[in-house]
Every structure is written in C-alpha cells, then in structure tokens.
C-alpha positions as CSV (number, residue, x, y, z in Angstrom):
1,X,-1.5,-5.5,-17.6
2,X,-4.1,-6.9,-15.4
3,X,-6.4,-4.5,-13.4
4,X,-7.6,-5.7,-9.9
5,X,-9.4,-3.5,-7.5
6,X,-8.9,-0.4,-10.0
7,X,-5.2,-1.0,-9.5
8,X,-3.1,-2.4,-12.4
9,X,-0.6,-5.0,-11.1
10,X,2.8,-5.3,-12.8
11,X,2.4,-7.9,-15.3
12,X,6.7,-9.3,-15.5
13,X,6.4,-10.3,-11.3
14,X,5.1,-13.4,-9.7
15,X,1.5,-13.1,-9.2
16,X,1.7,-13.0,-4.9
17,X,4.1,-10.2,-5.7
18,X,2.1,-7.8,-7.5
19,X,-0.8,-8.4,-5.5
20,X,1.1,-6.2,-2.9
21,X,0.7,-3.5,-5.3
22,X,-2.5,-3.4,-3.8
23,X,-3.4,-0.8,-0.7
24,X,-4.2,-3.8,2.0
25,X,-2.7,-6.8,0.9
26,X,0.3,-7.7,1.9
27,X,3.0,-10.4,1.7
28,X,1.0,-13.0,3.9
29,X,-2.2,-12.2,2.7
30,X,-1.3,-12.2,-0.9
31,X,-0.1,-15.8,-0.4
32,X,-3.1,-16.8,1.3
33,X,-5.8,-15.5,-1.3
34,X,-3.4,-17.6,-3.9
35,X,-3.4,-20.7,-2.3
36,X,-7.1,-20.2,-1.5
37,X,-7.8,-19.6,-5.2
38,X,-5.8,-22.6,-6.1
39,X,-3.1,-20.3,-8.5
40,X,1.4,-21.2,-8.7
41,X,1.8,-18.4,-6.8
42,X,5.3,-18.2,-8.2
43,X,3.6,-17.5,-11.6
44,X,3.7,-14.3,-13.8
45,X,0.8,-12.3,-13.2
46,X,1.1,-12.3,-17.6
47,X,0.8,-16.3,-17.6
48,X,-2.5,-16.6,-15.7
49,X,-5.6,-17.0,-17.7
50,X,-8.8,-14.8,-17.4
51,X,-10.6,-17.1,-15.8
52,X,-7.4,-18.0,-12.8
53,X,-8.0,-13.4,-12.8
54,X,-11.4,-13.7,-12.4
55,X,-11.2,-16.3,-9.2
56,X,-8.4,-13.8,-7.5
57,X,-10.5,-11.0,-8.6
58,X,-14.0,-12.5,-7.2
59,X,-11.9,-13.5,-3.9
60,X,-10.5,-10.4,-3.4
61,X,-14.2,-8.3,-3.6
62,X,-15.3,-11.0,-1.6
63,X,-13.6,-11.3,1.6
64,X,-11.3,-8.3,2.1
65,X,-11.5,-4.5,2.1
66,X,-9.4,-2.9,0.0
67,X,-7.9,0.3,-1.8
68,X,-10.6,2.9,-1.3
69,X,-12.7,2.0,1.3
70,X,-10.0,0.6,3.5
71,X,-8.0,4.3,3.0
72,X,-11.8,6.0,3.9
73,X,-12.0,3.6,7.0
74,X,-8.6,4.7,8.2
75,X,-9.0,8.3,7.7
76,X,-12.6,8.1,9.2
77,X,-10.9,6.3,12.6
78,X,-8.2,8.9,12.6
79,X,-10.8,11.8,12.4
80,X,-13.0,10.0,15.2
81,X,-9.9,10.0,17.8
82,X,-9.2,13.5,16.7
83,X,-13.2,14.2,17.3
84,X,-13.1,12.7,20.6
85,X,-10.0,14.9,21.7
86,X,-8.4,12.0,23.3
87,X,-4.2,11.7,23.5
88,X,-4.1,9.6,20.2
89,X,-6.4,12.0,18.6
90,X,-4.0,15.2,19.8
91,X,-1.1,13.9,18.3
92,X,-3.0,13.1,14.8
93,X,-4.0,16.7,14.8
94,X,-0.5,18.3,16.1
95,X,0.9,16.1,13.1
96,X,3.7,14.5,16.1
97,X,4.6,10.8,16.4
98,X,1.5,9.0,17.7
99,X,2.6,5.6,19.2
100,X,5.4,6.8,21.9
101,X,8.5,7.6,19.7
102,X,11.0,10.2,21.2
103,X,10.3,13.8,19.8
104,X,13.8,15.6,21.2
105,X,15.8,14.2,18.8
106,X,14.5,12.5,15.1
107,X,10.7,11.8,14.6
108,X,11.3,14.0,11.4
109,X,8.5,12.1,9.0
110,X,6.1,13.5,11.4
111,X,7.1,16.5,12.2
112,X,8.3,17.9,8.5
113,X,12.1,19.6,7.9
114,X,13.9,20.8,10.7
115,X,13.3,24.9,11.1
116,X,15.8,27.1,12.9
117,X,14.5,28.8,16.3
118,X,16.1,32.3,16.4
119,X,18.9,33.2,19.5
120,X,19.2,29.5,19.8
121,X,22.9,28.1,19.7
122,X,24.3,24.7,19.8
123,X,25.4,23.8,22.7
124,X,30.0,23.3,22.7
125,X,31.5,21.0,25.2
C-alpha cells in the first residue's frame, strides 16, 4: 500500500482513482497531476514503480495544498467569518445551512435529528 501525503491510497484501483483518497484532490485534479507526471493513469496504484511514486509524490508536495493544512486553512476561514460576526459567519456558529438552502422543511445535515416541540400538533386538512 503506497503512502502519499500521510494517506495510504488503496493499492487494487487505478492510480487517478486512489489519488481521490486524498483530502483536496479530486477527479480532475487527480488526472491532471498524472498526466503532468507522465503516469497510465488507468494503472494500479500496485504496478507503479518507486520512482513513477516518487514523481506523484514530489508533484503533489510541490504545487498543491493538501490533507492537513488545507483542513487548518478551512477551519481558520470558517472561524475568521465567525470572528468577524458577518451573516456567513452566524450561520457557521448557529450550525444552520450557510449558502441559502430552505430551513422550514429538510436542511437536516445541518441542523442534527429532528426534536419534538412540546403542545405542537400537526396540522389535518
């Protein structure tokens, strides 16, 4: 099992594929750092050689910012707009859909299970 970025990538998938299994690399980008590097991207992570790691490794430290200080750069951003107070920020902090969604009905990811409000009663047509 290979280790990139401190993360082990599944060694039985294509190589584009387990680079996903990275926190900020995608589909696209894990095609583009392949065909940069100049690797079959439709090759078993387990079929590359050390040195074809090494290149995707080097590439990856090189140009893009992943796992753990992409996740602190996030979190940092979300604290700053809760700092500032702002609506964004607000709606971080209240733990409520932040880009617009509707809150009456579903936004349950957000918002957590469902609680009961006592003396309420559905509504009967």
């Amino acid at each position: 099992m290979a280790r990139i970025a401190g993360v082990n990538i599944p060694s039985q998938k294509p190589i584009w594929v387990a680079l996903t299994y990275i926190y900020g690399i995608g589909p696209t980008t894990a095609r583009k750092i392949v065909a940069e590097v100049g690797v079959d991207g439709q090759r078993r992570t387990n079929e590359l050689s050390d040195a074809e790691l090494a290149r995707i490794r080097e590439k990856i430290d090189r140009d893009l910012r992943v796992e753990g200080d992409l996740r602190r750069e996030v979190a940092m951003n979300i604290k700053r707009l809760m700092d500032l107070g702002c609506y964004r920020g607000l709606r971080h902090r209240k733990g409520l859909p932040v880009r617009g969604q509707r809150t009456h009905t579903n936004a349950r990811t957000r918002k957590g299970k469902a609680r009961p409000i006592a003396g309420k009663k559905k509504a009967t047509k």
